[in-house]
N, C-alpha and C positions, 0 to 999 in steps of 0.2 A: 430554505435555500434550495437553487432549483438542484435538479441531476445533471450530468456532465457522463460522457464516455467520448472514450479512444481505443482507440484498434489500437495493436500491433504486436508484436511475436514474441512469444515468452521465453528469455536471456536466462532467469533466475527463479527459480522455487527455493526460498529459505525454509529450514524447519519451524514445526510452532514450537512459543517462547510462552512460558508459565510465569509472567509478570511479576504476580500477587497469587495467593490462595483462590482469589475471584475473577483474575482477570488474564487472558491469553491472548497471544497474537500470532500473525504469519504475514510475511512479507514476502511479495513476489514482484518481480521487475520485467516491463515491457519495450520494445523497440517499436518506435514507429517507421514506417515507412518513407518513403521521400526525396527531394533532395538532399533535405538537413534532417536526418532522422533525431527524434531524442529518446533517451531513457529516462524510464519515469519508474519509480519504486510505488508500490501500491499498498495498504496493510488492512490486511482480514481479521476481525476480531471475533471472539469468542466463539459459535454455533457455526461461523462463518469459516472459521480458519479452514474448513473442511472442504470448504466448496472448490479450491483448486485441483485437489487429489482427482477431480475428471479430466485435468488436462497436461500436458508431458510438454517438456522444453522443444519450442521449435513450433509449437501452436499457434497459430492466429487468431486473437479474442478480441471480441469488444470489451472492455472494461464500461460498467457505470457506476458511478461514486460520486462521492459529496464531497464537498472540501470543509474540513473541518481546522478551527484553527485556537488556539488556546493562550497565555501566558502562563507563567510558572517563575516565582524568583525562587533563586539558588541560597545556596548556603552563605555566598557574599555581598547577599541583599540585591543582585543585578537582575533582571526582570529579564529572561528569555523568552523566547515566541516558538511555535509549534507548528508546524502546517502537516497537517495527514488527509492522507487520500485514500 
């Protein structure tokens, strides 16, 4: 899948989240610019979570990511969908 980035100004640094024994995350959220600006949540996993700690709320970054996208049924047999960025 190819890579994908967007600019814009960082609204949101969450702290990282200890999943599993194995597995971490950190979600950080961006503003774009523009007429119709959007917010878009981002999520940095494991080795990564670390790489935001260089930048402070009110930053302008290019983000580049992948979209990655999953299923998962629940406990009531229903097939939910996933989209991370």
């Amino acid at each position: 899948m190819s890579e994908n980035k967007l600019t814009g100004k960082i609204i949101v640094i969450m702290e990282k989240q200890q999943v599993t024994d194995t597995f971490s995350k950190r979600e950080f959220v961006i503003e774009t610019a523009g007429e119709y600006p959007e917010v878009v949540k981002f999520e940095l996993t494991q080795a990564k979570c670390e790489d935001i700690d260089k930048h402070k709320l009110g930053d302008e970054i290019t983000v580049h990511f992948n979209v990655r996208g999953r299923a998962w049924e629940n406990k009531q047999g229903k097939t939910v969908y996933f989209v991370s960025l």
